[in-house]
N, C-alpha and C positions, 0 to 999 in steps of 0.2 A: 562483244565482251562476254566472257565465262561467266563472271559469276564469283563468289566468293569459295572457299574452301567447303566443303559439305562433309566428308567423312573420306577417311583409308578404308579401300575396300581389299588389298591382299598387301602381302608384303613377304620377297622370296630373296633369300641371298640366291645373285644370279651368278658372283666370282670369289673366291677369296683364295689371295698370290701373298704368302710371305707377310707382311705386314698392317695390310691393306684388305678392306672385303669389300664388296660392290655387292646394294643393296636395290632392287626394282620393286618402286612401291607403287600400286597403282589410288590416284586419287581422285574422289569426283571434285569438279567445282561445276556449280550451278547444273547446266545440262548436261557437261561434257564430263571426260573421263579420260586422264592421261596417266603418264608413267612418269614416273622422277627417278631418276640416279641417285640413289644417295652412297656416296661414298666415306668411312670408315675407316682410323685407323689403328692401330695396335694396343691403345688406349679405350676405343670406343667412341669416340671425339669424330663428329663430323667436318671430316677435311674437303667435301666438295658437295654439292647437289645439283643435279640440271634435270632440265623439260625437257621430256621428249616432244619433238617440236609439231607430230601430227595428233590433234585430239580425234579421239575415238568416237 
């Protein structure tokens, strides 16, 4: 088990196509350290999030 949420430690738009931006945010939980998807749309309204599935 990770752990709970700990803090954002960067956060980059990695794509923005047209309506839509793609956001890589990198998060600690407990020990570990991964990347989340966050995805954006035209509005600013989160339409998707995912785990990047290897912790760092």
């Amino acid at each position: 088990m990770s752990g709970g949420l700990r803090k954002v430690k960067d956060a980059v738009i990695a794509h923005q196509d047209g309506d839509q931006q793609l956001m890589l945010v990198a998060v600690a939980f407990g020990k570990a350290t991964t990347n989340l998807f966050v995805i954006f749309d035209a509005s600013g309204r989160i339409i998707n999030v995912d785990i990047f599935r290897d912790f760092v």
